[in-house]
N, C-alpha and C positions, 0 to 999 in steps of 0.2 A: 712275512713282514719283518722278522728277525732279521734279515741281512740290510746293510744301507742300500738306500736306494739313489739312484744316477740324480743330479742335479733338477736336472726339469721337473722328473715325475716324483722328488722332495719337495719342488713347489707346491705342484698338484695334491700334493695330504697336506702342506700348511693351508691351503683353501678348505681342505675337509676338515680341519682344527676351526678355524673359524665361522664356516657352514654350520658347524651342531652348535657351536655357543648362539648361533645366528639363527636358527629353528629349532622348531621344537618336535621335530620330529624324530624317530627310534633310529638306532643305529644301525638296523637291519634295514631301512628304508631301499639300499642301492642294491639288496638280494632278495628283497622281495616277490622276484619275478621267478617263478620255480623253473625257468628256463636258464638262468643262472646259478652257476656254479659257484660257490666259493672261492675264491682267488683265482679260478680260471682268468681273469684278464684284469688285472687289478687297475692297469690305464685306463679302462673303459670307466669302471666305476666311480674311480675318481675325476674323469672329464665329465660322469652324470652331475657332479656334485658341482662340477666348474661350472655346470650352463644355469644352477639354481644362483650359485653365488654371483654368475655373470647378471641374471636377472633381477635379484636382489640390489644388487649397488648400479641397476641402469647399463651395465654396459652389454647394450642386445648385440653388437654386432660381434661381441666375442662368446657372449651363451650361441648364438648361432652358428658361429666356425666349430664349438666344441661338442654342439647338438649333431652335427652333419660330422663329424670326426667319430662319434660313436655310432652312428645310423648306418654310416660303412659296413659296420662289422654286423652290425643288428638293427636290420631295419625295420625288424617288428617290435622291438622293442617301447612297448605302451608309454612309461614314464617319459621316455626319453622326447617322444613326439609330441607328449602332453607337454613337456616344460618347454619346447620347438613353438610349438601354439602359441602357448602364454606368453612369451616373448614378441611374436611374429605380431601379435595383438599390441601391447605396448607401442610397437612402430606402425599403427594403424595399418594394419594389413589381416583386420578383422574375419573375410571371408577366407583366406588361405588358415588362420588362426580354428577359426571354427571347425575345419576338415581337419586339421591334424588333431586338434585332441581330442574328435567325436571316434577318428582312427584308432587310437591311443586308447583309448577307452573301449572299445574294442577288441583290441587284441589281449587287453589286459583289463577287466570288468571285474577281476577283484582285485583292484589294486585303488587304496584310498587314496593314493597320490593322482591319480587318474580323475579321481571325484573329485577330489581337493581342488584342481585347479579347473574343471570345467564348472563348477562354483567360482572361482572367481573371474571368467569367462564373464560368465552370467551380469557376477555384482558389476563388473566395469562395462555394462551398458547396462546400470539400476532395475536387471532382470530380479528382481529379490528374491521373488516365491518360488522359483527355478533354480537360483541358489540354493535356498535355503534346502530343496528336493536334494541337490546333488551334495551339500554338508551333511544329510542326515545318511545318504546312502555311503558317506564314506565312514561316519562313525559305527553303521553297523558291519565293517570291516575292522576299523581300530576304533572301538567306541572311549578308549583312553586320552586319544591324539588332543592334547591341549592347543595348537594350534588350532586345530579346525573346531574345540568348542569355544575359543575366543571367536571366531571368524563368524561360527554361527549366531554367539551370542549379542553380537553386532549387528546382525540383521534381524535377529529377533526384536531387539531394541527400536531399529528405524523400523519396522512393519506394523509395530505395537502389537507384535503375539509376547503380551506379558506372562499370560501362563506360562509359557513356551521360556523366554527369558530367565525365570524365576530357576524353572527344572535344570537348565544349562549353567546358571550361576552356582547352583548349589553344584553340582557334578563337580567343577571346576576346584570350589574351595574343595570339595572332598580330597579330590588328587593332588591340590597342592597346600595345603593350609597354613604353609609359612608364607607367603604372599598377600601383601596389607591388599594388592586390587582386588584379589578374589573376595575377602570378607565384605569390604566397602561395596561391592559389586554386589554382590546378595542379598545386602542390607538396601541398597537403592531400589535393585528390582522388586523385593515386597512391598515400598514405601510405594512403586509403581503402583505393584497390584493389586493397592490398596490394605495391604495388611501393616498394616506403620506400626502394630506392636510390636509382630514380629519385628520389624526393620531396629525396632528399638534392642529386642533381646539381640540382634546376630551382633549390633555395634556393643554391646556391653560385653556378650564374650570375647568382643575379639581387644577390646580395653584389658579381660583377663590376662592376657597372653600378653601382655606389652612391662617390662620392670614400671620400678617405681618409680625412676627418674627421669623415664621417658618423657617428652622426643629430647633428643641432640638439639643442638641449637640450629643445623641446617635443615629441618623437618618441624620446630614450632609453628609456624605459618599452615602448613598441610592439618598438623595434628590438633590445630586450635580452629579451623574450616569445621571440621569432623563434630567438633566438641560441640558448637556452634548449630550443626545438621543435628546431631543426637538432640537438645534443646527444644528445634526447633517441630522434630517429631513428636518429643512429649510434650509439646503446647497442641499440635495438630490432635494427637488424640485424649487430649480432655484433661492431664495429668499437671494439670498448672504449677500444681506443690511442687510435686517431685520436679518438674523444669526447674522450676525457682532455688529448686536446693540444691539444684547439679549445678546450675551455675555458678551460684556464690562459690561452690567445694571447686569447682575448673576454672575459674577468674583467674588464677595465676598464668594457668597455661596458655590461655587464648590470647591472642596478639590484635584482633581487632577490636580494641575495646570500646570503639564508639557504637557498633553492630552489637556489642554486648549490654550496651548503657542500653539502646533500644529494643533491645531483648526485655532485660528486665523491666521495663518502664512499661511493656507491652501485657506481661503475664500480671507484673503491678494491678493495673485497671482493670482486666480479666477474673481477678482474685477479689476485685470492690475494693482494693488498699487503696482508697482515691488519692486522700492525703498523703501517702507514701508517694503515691504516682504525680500527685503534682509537684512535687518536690523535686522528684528526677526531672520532669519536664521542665523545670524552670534552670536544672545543671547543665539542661541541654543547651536552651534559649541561650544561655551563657556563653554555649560555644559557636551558634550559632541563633543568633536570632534572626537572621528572615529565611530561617526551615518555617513552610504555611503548615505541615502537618505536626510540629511541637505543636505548636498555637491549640490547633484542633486539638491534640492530644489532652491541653491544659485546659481547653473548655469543656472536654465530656469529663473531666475530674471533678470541676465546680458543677457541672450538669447543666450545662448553656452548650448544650452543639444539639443543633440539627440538620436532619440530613434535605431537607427542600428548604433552608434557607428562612425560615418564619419563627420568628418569635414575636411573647407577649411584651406590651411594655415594660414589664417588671423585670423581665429577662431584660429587655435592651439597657435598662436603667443598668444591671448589675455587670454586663457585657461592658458599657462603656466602662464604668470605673472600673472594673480590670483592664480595662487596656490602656487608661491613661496612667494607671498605675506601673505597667509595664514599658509605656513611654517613657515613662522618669528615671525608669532603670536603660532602658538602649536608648538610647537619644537618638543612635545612627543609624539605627532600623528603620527600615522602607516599609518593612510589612507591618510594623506594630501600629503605623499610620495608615495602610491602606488597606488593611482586614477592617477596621471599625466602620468603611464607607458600605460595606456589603449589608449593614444591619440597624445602621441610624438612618431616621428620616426624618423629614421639614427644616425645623433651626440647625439642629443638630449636624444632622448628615450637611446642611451647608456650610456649618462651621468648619467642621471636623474636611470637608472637599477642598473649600480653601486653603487651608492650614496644608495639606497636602500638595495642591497642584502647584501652588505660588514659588514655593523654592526650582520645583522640577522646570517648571517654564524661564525662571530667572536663567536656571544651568543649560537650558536649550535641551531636552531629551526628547527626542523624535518620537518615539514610541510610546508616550504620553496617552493620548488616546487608546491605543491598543489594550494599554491597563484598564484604563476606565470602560471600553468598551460593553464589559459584562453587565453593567450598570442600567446601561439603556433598555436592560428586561426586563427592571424593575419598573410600575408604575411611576411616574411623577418624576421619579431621580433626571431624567433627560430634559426636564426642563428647568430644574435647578440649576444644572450645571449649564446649561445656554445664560439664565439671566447671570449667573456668577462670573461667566467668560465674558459676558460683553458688558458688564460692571467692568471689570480689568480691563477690559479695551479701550472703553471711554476714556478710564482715570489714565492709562500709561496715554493715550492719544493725545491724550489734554497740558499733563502738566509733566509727564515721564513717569510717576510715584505710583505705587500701589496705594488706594484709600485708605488705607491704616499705619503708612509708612509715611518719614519725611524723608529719608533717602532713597534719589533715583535708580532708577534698574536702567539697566545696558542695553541699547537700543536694538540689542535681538529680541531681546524679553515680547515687542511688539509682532514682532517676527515670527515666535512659537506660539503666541493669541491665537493669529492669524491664521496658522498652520492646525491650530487644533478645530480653529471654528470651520475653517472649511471641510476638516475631517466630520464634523459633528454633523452638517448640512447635508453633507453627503447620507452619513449614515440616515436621516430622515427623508431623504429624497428631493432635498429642495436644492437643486442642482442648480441654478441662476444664482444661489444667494452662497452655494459652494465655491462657485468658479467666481465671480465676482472680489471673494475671499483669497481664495490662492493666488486672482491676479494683481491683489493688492499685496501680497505677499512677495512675487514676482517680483516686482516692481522696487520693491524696499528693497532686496537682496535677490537679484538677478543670478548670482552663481549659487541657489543653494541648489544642491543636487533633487533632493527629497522633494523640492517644491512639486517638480518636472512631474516626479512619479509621482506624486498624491492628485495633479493636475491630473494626470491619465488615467489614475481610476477613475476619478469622477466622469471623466466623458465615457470611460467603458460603461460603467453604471446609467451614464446617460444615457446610451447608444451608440457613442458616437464613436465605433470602433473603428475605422481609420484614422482619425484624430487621437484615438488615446494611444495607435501604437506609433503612431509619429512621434505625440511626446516620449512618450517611454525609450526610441530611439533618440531623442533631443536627450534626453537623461544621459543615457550609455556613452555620449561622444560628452558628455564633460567628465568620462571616468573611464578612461577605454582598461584601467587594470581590475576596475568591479565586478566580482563575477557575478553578484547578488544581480546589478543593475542591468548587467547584459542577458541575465536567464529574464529578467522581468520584461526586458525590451522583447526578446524569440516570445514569450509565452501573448505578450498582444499584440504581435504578428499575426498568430497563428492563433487567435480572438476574429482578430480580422481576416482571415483565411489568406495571407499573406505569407505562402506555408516555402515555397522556393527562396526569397527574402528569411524567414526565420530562419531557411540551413544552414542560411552563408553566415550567418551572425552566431550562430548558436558553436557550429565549431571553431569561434574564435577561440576560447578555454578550451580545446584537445588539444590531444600529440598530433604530432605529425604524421602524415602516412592514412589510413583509411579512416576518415573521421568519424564517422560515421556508424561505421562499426566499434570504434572506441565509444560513440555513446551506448550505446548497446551492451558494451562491457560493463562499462560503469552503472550500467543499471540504472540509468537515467528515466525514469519512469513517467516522470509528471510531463517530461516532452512528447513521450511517447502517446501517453493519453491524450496530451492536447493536439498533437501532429493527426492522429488517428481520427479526432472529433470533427478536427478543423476537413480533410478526407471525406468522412461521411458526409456532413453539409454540404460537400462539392459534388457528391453524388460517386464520389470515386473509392471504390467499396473495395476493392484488390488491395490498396493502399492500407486503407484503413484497417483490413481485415488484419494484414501483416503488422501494424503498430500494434494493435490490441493483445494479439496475440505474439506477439514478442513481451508486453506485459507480463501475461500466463507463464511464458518460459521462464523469467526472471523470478518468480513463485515455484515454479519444480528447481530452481537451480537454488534457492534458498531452502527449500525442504531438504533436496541431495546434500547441503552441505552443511548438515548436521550430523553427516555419518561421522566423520574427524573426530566429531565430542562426543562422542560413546567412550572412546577408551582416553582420551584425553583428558576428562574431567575427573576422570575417577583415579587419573593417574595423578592429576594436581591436585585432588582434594576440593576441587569448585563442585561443590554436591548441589548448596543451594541453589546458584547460579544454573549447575546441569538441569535440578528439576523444573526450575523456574523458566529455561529454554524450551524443554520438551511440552512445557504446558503449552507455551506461547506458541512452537508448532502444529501443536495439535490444533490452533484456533487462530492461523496464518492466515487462512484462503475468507475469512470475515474482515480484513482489512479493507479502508476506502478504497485503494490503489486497484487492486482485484476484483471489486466489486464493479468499479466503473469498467473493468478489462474487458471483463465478462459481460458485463452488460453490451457494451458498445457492441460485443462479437454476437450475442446473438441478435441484436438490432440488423447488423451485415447481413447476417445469413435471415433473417427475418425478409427483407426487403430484397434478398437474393431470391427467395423462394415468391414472392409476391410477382416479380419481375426478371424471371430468369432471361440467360443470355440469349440474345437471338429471338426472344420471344416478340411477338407485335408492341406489347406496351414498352418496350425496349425503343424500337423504333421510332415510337410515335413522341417518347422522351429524348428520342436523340434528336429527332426534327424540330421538335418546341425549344431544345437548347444548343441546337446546330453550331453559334459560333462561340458559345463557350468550349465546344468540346472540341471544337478546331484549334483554341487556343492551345485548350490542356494538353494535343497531339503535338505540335510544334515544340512546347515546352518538353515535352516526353524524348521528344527525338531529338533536342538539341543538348540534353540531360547526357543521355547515350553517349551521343559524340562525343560530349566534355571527357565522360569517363575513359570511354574506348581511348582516346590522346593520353589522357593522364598515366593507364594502363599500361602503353607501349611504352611513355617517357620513363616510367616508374618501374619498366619490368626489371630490367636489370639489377635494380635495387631490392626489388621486393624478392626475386626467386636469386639471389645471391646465397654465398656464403657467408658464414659468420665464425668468429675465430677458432670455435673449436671443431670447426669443418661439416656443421650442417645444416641443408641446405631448409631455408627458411621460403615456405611458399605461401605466398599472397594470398587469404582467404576469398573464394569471389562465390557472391550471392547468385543462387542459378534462377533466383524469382524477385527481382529487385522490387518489382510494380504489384506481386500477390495477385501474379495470373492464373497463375497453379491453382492458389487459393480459391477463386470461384468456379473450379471445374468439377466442384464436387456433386456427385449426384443427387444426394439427399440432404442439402441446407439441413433441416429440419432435425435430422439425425445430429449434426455435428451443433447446433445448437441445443441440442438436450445434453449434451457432455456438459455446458460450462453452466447453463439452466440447473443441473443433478447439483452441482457445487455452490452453484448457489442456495439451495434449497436447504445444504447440509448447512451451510457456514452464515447465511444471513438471512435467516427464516423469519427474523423480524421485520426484515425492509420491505416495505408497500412494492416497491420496483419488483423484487424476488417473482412474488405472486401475479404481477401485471405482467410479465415476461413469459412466467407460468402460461397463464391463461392464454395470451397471443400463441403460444408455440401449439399448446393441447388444441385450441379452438383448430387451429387450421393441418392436424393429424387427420382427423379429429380426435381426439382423444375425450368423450364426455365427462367420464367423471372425474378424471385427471382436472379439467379446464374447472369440475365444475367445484372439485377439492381447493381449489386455485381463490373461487369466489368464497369461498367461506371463509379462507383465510386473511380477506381483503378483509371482507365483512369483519371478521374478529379484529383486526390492527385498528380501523379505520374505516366503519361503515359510513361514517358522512363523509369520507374525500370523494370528490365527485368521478375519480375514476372506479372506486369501487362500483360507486350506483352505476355508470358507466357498463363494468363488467358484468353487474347482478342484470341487468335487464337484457343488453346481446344476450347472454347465455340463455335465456328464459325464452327470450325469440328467435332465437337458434334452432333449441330444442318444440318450439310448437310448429316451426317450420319444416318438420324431419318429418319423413315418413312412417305408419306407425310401424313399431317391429314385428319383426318377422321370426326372427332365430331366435335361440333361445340367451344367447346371450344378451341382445338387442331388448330382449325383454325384460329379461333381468336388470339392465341398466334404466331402463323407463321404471321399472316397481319402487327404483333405489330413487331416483330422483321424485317420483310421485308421496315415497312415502317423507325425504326431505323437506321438502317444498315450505309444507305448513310449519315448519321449526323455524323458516325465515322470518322476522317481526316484517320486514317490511313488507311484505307479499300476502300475507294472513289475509285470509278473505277479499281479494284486493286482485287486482285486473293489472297489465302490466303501464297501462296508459293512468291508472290511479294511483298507483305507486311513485309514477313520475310526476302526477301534477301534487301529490303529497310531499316531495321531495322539495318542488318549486316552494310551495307553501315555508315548509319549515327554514329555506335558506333564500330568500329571493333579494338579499343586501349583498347576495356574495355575485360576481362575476364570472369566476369558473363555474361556480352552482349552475347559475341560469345557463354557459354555454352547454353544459352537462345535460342539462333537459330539452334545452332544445335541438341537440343532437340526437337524445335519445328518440323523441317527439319525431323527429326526420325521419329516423330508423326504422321506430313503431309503422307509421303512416308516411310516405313521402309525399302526400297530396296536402299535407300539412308543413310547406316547407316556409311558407308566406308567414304564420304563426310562429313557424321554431325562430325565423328570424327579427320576428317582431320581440321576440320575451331577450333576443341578446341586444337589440336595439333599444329596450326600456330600460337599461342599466345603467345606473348615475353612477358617477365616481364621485362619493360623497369625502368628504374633510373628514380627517381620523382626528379624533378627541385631543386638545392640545395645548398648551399655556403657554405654546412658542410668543417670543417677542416679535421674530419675524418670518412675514408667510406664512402659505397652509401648506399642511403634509395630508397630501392625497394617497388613497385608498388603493386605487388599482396600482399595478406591477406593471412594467415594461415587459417582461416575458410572456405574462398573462395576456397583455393586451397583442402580444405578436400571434400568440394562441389561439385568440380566436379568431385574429384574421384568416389565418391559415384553413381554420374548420369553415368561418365561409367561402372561402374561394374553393377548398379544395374538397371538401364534405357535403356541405350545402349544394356549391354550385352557384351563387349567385355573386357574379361580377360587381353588379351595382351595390348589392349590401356592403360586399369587401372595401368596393370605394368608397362610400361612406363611413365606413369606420376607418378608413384608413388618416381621410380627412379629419377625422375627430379626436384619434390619436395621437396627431401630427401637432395637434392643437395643447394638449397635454403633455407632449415631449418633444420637444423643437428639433432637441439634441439628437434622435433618432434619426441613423441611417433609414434603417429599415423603411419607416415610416415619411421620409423625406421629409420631417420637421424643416420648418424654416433657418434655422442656430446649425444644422448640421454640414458638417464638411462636405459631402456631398452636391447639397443647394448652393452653399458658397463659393464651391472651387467652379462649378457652374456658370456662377452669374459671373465671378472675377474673371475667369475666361483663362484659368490660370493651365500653365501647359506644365500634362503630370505625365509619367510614363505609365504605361499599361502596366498593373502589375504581374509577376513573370508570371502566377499562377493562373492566370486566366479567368481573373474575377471582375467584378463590373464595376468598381470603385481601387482606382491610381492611389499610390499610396505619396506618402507626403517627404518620403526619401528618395532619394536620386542616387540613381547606382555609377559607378563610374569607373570601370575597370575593378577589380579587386578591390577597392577603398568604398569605404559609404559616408556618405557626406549630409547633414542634414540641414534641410532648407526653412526652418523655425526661427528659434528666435536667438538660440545660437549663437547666427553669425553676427547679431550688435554688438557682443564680447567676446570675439574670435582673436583679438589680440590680446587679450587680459590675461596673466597669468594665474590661476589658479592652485 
């Protein structure tokens, strides 16, 4: 190397000057191989180092000219085929990837570079645990390589082997310990593994090791996070003092000093320093008074917070005058006004409601209700606030004035009344005196947007789902740039299974080019659940299965993409933030979103397994619903077509060039319909995958257990099904599905043969010795357990459908009787001080419920129509039930001419497609020239 070397192969060592600053790997790495010589071909060596540096900054197609430039000469050579792989991989060419560095590895089986990267083989298709095998087999090669125990300590981190983690962090600071990541890394992994003293001692020595004028001014930010985390460890483990004194001694350093005000104010009230601590909460209110958690913090000082919401009078008395006394200090505070409505009642809570809502409705705030909404859980408060509202209606109707005002309010003021009373009617279910309300609101101010949407809930709530998403589309076309208004308009589409109409509307807000697939990117979730819901109800289960489960992927691609913050966080210093992310991963898959994903998917395959493909009950449901599924065929193939033209017109565009020459290709979905999806052998099986994740992450929810119990009953799996029932019984013994599951299972099990094997026997001793621990079963018959059941709930409506299913089940010669006990159920008037109207008892969902169990359970045609009539009677507005008010009866009698809708359902919707444009036929078009 002493002599200069020719121009090119002086480039080739400036690449190997910057490769070693660039990894952290030994200088011996490129002679590693004992089949190499020292300087025997020094170009070789240095082209190994080009194809990492190639790989390194992305450019594969020169790590591959330089991989195949040394292979020439040595084509056994392991590293060289290993970094050939890794790259070949990068340009998705996985299978040719996976052969050469299995090669590689191979021919050179102790060469950690070999391991090294057939680990990150692994990581780049989230193979972890197979990485993690092939990281530890190269450290027992170069157990030093800092490189591969950051790589490992990253997967240690995403797999949660904290043990594992801890061992890897400490090695790391060993070998390097002038490195701020390695300490902070240490000190996090034990706060992981739950050792938070330690995490305290590793962050105070490594404070040793720092001068005393430490940080620089471009690192106070980092070093005052740190300061911050250390804090927040000695509060976690018990040491309140010592927090409280490291603070006050690091208040210089730390830069966020609001996260520090709230620090101390936190260990303050922890310590009983109340008075100290209300003091700080009231420097906060200063900076912020409508923060609702100062407030709370101010009232466990004085000792007025509870955690359910109830206090004494003596509390309330001492509540209010702290909070008018805080009124007189923020006069501009929203909250200092609307905390006091959560805990006054009678005079009081109406004064203190007025005094609140009067300015808000004067100002026009739409969301009015939605504040108050909490309110209506309360006893009484819901009918306060009705007389209070239609007191302000009267007066502003009357004369313009509020009753305790001489000056007029601004003739919206009547406008927001209006808007709020119908929200209020709605929320009690008195749907005639809601719409009533909004179409008097209508009427006043014809362009208000909100009107539109608060109309369409209320008919969704009615029933009257093609109506509500006609309005909701009447909404969207007075705001074509709202995207809130156009996701509300797709989402009661696809209410009304109006699912081909929602696509077209829904990619209004995409890019350009595959829309479709941009929602999918974007993680558009709540479409997906409702697209996938709106599917099942059509019976079209392919669909569905691939919405639901595009959900699930959106949850592995959120867990995956938390690997980035392993080293990222500790590199910025967001410790808190880091841990506070991994908690919330660790407890991701309990989210609503996933819960309903998973549920929906095992219902698919629930109802896949009940009625598999090609089966007779297949058939005899394609027969019963022949021209629906004629429809949905038509629509399917004319789907195709659109796409297949679009495809052709688009190719060129799509599989082009792009300026730095490559070539971009069109993603195309090889199972657009989730054909694939239904071809699985064993439903059953792939519903216990999202069933097991459920179980871990939302062991609380009734669903979990009823999902349970359907998938074990039909394995069978007994004690699975029958572990299922106990857990029902413990959430929630009197929901009438539990009683539901307790009694199948019980007549399941007396209807089985007795056992035989010894296992069979074993599972009968478990359940016989169970049995009697059941309260409801104790000495008790499974037909006296059910009329006991009737007994104790016979005001409720699901109750009685509950029994008299069960009643069917027990006996079917008693089906005259089970129908009689759902036939004797009055929907009585719920308790109420309304001015106007009764608020009735049953549910529009409820009452769809049980028609369903007589026509489809039962069996009895004529009961169904009887109640269907009966129904119809209590909610007009229903589709379903062909009430009289519903759009359905109406467009009927008016004779009015609607297009079939594109999805193939049995109710036209109330928009009119018209080439690419959609146009709507409501009430619109009487201000179709108005500028808005």
């Amino acid at each position: 190397m002493g002599a200069s070397l020719p121009p090119k192969e002086a480039n080739l060592f400036k690449l190997i000057v910057l490769d070693a600053a660039l990894f952290s790997c030994t200088e011996k790495w490129w002679i590693s191989n004992e089949t190499w010589e020292f300087g025997v071909d020094m170009l070789a060596c240095q082209s190994v180092f080009c194809v990492r540096k190639s790989y390194e900054t992305k450019q594969y197609k020169k790590g591959l000219k330089a991989a195949d430039a040394i292979l020439k000469k040595f084509p056994d050579h392991g590293e060289t085929l290993s970094m050939k792989g890794l790259t070949l991989n990068c340009m998705d060419r996985k299978s040719e990837a996976y052969e050469l560095v299995r090669l590689g590895l191979k021919n050179d089986v102790k060469s950690h570079v070999c391991w090294h990267v057939y680990g990150l083989l692994y990581r780049s298709d989230r193979e972890y645990r197979e990485a993690i095998k092939c990281y530890r087999n190269a450290l027992r090669i170069d157990p030093d390589n800092i490189e591969i125990l950051r790589d490992l300590s990253l997967l240690q981190a995403q797999m949660r082997d904290l043990t594992g983690f801890v061992e890897t962090r400490q090695q790391l600071l060993t070998l390097k310990p002038n490195h701020r990541m390695n300490w902070i890394g240490f000190a996090v992994a034990n706060h992981l593994c739950s050792n938070v003293a330690k995490a305290v001692e590793i962050l105070e020595a490594y404070e040793g090791t720092l001068e005393d004028d430490y940080p620089p001014d471009n690192e106070r930010c980092e070093h005052g996070e740190m300061l911050l985390y250390k804090i927040s460890l000695l509060e976690e483990c018990g040491f309140l003092e010592r927090a409280l004194e490291e603070l006050h001694k690091k208040e210089p350093k730390i830069v966020d000093k609001l996260t520090s005000k709230e620090q101390e104010v936190s260990l303050l009230v922890k310590l009983g320093r109340l008075e100290e601590g209300a003091n700080h909460y009231r420097a906060l209110l200063a900076m912020n008074p409508d923060n609702y958690r100062y407030y709370e913090g101010l009232q466990k000082c004085f000792g007025l917070y509870s955690e359910n919401g109830k206090y004494s009078s003596d509390e309330i008395d001492l509540l209010d005058a702290l909070y008018k006394s805080l009124a007189e200090q923020f006069t501009w505070s929203s909250a200092v006004k609307r905390i006091p409505l959560d805990f006054l009642q009678g005079d009081k809570f109406c004064a203190a409601a007025a005094n609140y809502i009067k300015p808000l409705l004067t100002k026009g705030v739409p969301s009015l209700f939605s504040d108050l909404s909490p309110l209506y859980d309360q006893p009484g408060k819901a009918d306060i606030l009705e007389q209070l509202i239609l007191e302000l209606e009267h007066s502003i109707s009357g004369d313009g004035r509020y009753p305790d005002r001489t000056e007029k309010e601004p003739p919206s003021t009547l406008l927001w009344i209006l808007f709020f009373l119908a929200q209020h009617y709605d929320r009690r279910g008195q749907y005639d005196i809601a719409l009533s309300k909004i179409d008097e609101a209508i009427q006043h101010t014809p362009t208000g947007i909100d009107l539109y949407s608060v109309k369409s809930r209320i008919l969704k709530h009615a029933g009257d789902l093609v109506a509500a998403a006609s309005l909701a589309d009447e909404a969207r076309c007075m705001d074509l740039a709202d995207r809130y208004i156009n996701s509300e308009s797709v989402k009661r589409m696809l209410q009304a299974d109006q699912v081909a109409l929602a696509e077209k509307i829904v990619v209004l807000f995409t890019k350009d080019g595959d829309q479709h697939n941009n929602l999918h990117d974007m993680q558009c979730m709540w479409y997906e659940l409702a697209s996938g819901e709106s599917y099942f109800r059509q019976g079209d289960l392919g669909r569905a299965l691939k919405k639901f489960l595009a959900v699930e992927k959106h949850y592995a691609d959120i867990t995956e993409d938390q690997f980035d913050f392993h080293s990222y966080c500790l590199r910025k210093m967001t410790l808190r933030a880091y841990v506070d992310m991994l908690r919330l991963q660790d407890r991701l898959h309990s989210h609503a979103y996933f819960h309903k994903a998973a549920a929906g998917a095992i219902r698919c395959y629930l109802k896949l397994y009940d009625s598999p493909l090609n089966s007779p009950a297949e058939v005899e449901d394609n027969t019963s619903k022949a021209t629906q599924k004629k429809k949905m065929k038509k629509q399917r193939k004319a789907e195709r077509a659109k796409k297949e033209a679009e495809e052709k017109i688009e190719g060129s565009s799509a599989c082009g060039t792009s300026k730095s020459g490559k070539r971009h290709i069109k993603p195309v979905d090889p199972d657009p319909y989730g054909e694939n999806l239904l071809k699985t052998d064993d439903p059953l099986s792939e519903a216990t995958k999202y069933l097991k994740l459920l179980q871990k992450n939302s062991s609380d929810s009734l669903e979990t257990h009823l999902l349970s119990f359907e998938v074990n009953m039909r394995k069978p799996k007994i004690l699975l099904a029958f572990q299922a029932v106990k857990q029902l019984l413990r959430l929630d013994a009197d929901n009438p599905d539990s009683h539901c599951c307790l009694i199948k299972f019980f007549h399941k099990v007396s209807s089985m043969p007795a056992p035989v094997s010894g296992a069979e026997k074993l599972v009968w001793s478990v359940l016989e010795a169970e049995r009697p621990s059941i309260s409801q079963l104790q000495e008790k018959t499974l037909s006296e357990a059910n009329k006991i059941f009737l007994g104790n709930h016979e005001d409720s409506l699901m109750h009685r459908a509950a029994v008299a299913e069960m009643l069917y089940t027990l006996d079917p010669t008693k089906k005259l009787e089970a129908v009689k006990i759902i036939e004797d159920s009055s929907n009585k008037v719920v308790p109420t001080n309304g001015a106007l109207g009764l608020v009735m008892e049953w549910k529009l969902k409820d009452c769809i419920a049980v028609h369903k169990l007589l026509d489809n359970v039962l069996i009895d045609t004529d009961a169904a129509l009887r109640w269907k009539v009966r129904c119809a009677e209590y909610f007009p507005y229903s589709i379903y039930f062909e009430g009289s008010r519903s759009s359905a009866v109406n467009n009927s009698l008016n004779n009015l001419d609607t297009e079939t809708p594109l999805n193939g359902g049995a109710n036209g919707p109330d928009i009119i497609q018209s080439g690419n444009a959609f146009t709507s036929n409501g009430k619109l078009e009487a201000f179709k020239n108005l500028k808005i």
